[in-house]
KERO-862447 format. One line per 3 residues: number of its first residue (from 1); their letters; for each residue x, y, z of C-alpha. Coordinates in pm, whole numbers, plus 50000, padded with zeros to 5 digits. Example, Ala and Ser with C-alpha at 12.3 -4.5 7.8 and 13.67 -1.06 7.14 Angstrom:
1> as> 51230:49550:50780 | 51367:49894:50714
END
This chain:
1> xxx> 44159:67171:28643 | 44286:67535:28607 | 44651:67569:28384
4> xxx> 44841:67898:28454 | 45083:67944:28210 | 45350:68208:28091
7> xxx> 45614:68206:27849 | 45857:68060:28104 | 45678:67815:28254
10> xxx> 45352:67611:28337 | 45168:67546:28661 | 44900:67303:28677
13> xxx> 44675:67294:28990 | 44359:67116:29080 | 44013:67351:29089
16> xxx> 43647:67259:29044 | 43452:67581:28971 | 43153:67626:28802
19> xxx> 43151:68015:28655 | 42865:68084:28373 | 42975:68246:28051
22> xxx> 42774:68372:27825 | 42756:68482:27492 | 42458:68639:27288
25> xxx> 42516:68708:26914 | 42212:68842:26674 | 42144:68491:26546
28> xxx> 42158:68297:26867 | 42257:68274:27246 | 42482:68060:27422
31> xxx> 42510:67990:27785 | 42799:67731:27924 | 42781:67668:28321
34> xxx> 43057:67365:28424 | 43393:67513:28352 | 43636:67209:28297
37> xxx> 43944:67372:28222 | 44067:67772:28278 | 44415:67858:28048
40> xxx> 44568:68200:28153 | 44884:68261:27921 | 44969:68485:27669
43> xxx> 44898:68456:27305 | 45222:68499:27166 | 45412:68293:27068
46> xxx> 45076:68084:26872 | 45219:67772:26875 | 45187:67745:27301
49> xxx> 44794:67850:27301 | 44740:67655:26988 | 44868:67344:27121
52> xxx> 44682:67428:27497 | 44375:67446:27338 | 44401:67103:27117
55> xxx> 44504:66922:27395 | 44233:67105:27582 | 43922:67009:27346
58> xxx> 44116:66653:27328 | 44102:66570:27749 | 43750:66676:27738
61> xxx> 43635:66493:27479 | 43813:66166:27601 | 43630:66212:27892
64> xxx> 43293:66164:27712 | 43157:66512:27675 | 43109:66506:27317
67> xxx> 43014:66926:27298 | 43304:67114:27467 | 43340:67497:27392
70> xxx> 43589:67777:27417 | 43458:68082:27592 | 43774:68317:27581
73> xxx> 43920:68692:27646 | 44199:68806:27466 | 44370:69165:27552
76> xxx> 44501:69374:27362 | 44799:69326:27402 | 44886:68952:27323
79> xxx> 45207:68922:27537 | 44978:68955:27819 | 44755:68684:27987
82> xxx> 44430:68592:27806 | 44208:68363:27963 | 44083:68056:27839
85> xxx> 43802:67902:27948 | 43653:67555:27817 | 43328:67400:27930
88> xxx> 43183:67050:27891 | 42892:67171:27711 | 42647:67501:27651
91> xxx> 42308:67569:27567 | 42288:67731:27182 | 41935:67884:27196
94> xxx> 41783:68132:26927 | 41729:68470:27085 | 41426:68535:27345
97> xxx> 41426:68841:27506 | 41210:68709:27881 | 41003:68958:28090
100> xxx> 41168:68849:28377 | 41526:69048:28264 | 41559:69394:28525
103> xxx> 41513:69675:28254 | 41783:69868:28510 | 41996:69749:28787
106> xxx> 41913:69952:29065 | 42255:70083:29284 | 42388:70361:29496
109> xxx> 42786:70496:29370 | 42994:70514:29650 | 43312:70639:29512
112> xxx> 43396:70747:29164 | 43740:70737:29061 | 43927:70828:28692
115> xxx> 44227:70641:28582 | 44288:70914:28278 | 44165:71273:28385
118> xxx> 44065:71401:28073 | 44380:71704:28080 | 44584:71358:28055
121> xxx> 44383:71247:27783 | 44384:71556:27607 | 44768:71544:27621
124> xxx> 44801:71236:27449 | 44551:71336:27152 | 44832:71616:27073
127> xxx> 45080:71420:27080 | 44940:71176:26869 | 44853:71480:26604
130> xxx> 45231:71615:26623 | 45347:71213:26530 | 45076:71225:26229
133> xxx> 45213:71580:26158 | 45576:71398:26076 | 45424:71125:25920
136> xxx> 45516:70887:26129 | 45147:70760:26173 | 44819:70761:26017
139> xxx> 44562:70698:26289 | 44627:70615:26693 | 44317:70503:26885
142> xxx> 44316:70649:27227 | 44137:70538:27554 | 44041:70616:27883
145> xxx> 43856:70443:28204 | 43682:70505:28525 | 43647:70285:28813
148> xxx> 43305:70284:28968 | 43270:70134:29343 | 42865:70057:29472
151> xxx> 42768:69979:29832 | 42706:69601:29703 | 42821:69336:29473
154> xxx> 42600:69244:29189 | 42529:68943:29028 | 42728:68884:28675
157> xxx> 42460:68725:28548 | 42180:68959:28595 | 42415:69238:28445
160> xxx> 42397:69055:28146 | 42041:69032:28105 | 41980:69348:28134
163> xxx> 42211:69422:27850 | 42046:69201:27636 | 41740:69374:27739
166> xxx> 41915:69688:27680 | 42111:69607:27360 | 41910:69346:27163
169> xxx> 42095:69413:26806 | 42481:69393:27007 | 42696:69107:27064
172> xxx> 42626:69096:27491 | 42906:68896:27611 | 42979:68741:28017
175> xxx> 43314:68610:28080 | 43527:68488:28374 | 43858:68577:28446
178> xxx> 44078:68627:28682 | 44020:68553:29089 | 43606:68597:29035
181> xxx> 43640:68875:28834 | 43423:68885:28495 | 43408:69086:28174
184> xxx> 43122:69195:28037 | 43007:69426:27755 | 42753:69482:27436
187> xxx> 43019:69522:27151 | 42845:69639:26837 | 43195:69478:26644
190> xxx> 43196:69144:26511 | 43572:69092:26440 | 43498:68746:26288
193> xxx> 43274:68451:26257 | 43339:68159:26107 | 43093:67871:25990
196> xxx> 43240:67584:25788 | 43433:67761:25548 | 43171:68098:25546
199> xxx> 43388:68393:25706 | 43256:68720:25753 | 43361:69011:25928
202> xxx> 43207:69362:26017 | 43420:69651:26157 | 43337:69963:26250
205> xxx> 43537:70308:26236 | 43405:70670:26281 | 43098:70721:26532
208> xxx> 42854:70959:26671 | 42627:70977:26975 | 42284:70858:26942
211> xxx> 42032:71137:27053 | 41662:71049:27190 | 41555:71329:26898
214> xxx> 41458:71160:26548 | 41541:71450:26398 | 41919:71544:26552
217> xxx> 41995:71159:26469 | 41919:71219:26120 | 42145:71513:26106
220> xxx> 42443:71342:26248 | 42363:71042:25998 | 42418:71262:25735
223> xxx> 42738:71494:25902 | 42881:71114:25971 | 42801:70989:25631
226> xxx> 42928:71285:25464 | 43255:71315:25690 | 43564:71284:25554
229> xxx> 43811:71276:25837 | 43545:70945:25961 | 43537:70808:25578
232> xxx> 43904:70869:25615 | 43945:70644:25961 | 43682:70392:25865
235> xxx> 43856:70326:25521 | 44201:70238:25733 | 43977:69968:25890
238> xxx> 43828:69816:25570 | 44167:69762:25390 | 44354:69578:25659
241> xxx> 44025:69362:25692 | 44033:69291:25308 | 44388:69260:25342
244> xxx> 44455:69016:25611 | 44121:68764:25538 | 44140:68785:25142
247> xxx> 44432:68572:25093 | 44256:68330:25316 | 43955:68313:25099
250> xxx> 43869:68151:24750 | 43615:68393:24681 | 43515:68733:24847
253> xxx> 43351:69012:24845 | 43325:69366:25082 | 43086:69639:25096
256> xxx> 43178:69926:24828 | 43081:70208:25052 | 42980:70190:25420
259> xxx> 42644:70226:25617 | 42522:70335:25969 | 42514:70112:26211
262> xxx> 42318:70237:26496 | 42327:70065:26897 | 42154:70198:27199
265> xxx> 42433:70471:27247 | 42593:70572:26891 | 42595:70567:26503
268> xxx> 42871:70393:26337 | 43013:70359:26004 | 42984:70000:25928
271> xxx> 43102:69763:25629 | 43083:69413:25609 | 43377:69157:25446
274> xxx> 43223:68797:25334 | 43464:68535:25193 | 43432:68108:25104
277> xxx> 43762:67979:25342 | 43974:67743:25161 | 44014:67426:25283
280> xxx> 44336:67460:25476 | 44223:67797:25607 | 44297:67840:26005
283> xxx> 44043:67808:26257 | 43820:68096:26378 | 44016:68230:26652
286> xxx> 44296:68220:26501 | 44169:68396:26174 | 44018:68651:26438
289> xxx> 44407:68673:26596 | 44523:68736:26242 | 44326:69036:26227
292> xxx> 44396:69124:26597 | 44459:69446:26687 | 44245:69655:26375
295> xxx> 44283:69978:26312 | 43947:70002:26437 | 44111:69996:26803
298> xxx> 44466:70067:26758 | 44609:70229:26500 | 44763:70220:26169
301> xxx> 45070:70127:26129 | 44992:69860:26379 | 45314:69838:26535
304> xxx> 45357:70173:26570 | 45020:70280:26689 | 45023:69996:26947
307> xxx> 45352:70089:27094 | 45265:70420:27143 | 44951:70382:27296
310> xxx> 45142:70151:27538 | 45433:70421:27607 | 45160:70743:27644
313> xxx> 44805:70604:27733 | 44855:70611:28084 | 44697:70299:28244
316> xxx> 44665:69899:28123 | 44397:69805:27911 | 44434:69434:27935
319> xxx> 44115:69326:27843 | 43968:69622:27699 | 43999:69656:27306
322> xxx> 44107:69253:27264 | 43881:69046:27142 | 43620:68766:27309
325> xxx> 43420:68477:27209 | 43360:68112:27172 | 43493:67828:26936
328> xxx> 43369:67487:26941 | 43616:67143:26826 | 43572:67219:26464
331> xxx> 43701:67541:26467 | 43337:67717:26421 | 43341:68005:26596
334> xxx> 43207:68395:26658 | 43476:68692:26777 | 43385:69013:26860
337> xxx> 43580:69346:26967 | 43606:69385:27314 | 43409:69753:27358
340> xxx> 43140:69879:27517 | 43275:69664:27829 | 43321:69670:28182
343> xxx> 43536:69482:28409 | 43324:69333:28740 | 43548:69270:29065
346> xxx> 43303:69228:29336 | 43132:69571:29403 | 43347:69771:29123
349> xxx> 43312:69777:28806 | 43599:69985:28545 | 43408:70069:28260
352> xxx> 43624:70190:27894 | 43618:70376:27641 | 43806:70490:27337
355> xxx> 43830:70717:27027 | 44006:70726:26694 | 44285:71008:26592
358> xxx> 44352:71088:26272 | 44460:71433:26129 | 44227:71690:26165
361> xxx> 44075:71508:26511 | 43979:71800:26837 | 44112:71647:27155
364> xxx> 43823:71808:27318 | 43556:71655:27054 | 43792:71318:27120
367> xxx> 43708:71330:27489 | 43302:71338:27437 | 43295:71133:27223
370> xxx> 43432:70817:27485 | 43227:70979:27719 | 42940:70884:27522
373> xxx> 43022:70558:27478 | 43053:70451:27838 | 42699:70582:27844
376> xxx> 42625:70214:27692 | 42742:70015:28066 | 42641:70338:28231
379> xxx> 42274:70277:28128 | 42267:69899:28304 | 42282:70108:28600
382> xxx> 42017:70294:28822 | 42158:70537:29071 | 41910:70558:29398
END
């Protein structure tokens, strides 16, 4: 069965389909192939998707599946349509890298299209610096995307393997949506996992590109390490994470002072948030909801830095910079940050990328440095 849903009303329509989602984390991989049930509505107000998904897990469980799990997307923003997609059962397999996985996919571009030129982009960075300048925000996370059209559909699935090939130490994500479409990605972000009542959390704010020299990577270690305007931005990050999940938690603790994280692409200031749940603590998406948008990809203030990036970015993110993951019955669950993604319909692909403003930020500097990220999906690629 597939439910539509929106704040008005819902639809429900009969539709077998069998779409693989998949979902590789550090620690394990999982793999779910007969789709049950497919929820698009928004995520505000809770109490609808809450509900959807009880009576979700419920139906499929009455039906003697005894294993059901949530593969979702969330967008960023909530008052949009997520999808929600729950299978019967799914493979949970510790993490083998095969032989067999393309190391490239090869492909010929047909047509190359921006939906923010970088003047536009550029624009927007100064106009975020003029609202920090009268203090009427602190940081505004700013994005752009470019469409890419090949002379052939390619298979979702083998896109994936090649980023796990490609990204080993990422979260590599595979997700239906929409009318065949798919969303796929290596985030570096873990937004939240939950285990029983073990939480943990590990954002990321401030970044460089990774260089093939040993030596120029070192250097930018140290200029990230030593930055303040990234300390600054990645420190924005680490006390709304401490502030949202603490109050959740009996116990906690956070990392004092930040590390590099390094992926196949950049170097990122990382810290990691570990708490003991109490008992009557919410389930992991919606723990991972709580925390939804970060500072990490919007803004802070939230409210502020989200409506603005809707009113001057230029184009829809949807998925892009929401969250994915899976949740099983008991609430057990892994979300990560919806980056280093691209958006699969047929034989194009839009591919994202964003960057965080604070004082001091060069719109120019701003625009390389999502240009380097979208090296990440670029890389899955082989142009012939």
């Amino acid at each position: 069965m597939t439910i539509k849903a929106s704040s008005a009303h819902q639809r429900l329509r009969s539709h077998h389909q069998d779409q693989i989602a998949c979902f590789a984390g550090k620690n394990h991989h999982i793999s779910a192939r007969h789709l049950i049930h497919k929820i698009h509505m928004p995520i505000n107000p809770h109490t609808a998707y809450n509900q959807q998904i009880a009576r979700c897990f419920n139906n499929i469980k009455a039906q003697g599946h005894s294993n059901p799990i949530l593969i979702a997307a969330i967008p960023f923003d909530t008052t949009q349509n997520g999808t929600l997609n729950f299978y019967s059962d799914f493979d949970k397999t510790t993490p083998a890298i095969s032989h067999n996985y393309p190391s490239h996919i090869p492909t010929t571009l047909v047509h190359k299209k921006a939906l923010v030129e970088r003047q536009a982009f550029e624009h927007s960075v100064q106009l975020a610096l003029n609202a920090m300048a009268s203090d009427k925000i602190q940081k505004i996370v700013l994005s752009q995307a470019t469409e890419y059209k090949f002379n052939q559909q390619h298979n979702p699935e083998h896109i994936f393997n090649t980023l796990v090939k490609q990204n080993p130490d990422a979260y590599n994500f595979l997700i239906p949506i929409e009318e065949n479409q798919y969303i796929f990605g290596a985030s570096p972000e873990l937004l939240l996992s939950r285990q029983q009542q073990q939480v943990r959390s590990n954002p990321l704010a401030g970044s460089r590109p990774r260089s093939s020299s040993a030596t120029q990577n070192s250097h930018s270690e140290t200029e990230l390490y030593q930055s303040a305007k990234d300390r600054h931005e990645h420190q924005f990050v680490i006390d709304n994470i401490r502030h949202k999940l603490s109050s959740y938690c009996s116990q906690f603790s956070a990392s004092e002072t930040p590390e590099i994280l390094t992926t196949s692409t950049m170097l990122h200031l990382s810290s990691v948030f570990q708490g003991q749940l109490k008992d009557n603590a919410p389930d992991a998406l919606n723990l991972a909801l709580h925390l939804h948008p970060t500072p990490a990809v919007c803004g802070t203030p939230t409210t502020t830095a989200r409506q603005f990036i809707l009113n001057h970015e230029g184009y829809n993110r949807h998925y892009y910079s929401g969250l994915n993951g899976w949740m099983d019955a008991n609430g057990n669950g892994e979300w990560v940050v919806t980056i280093r993604n691209g958006l699969l319909n047929h034989n194009t692909i839009r591919l994202y990328a964003g960057a965080g403003i604070v004082a001091g930020s060069d719109a120019a500097t701003e625009w390389l440095e999502t240009e380097a990220k979208m090296q990440t999906m670029l890389n899955v690629f082989q142009q012939q």
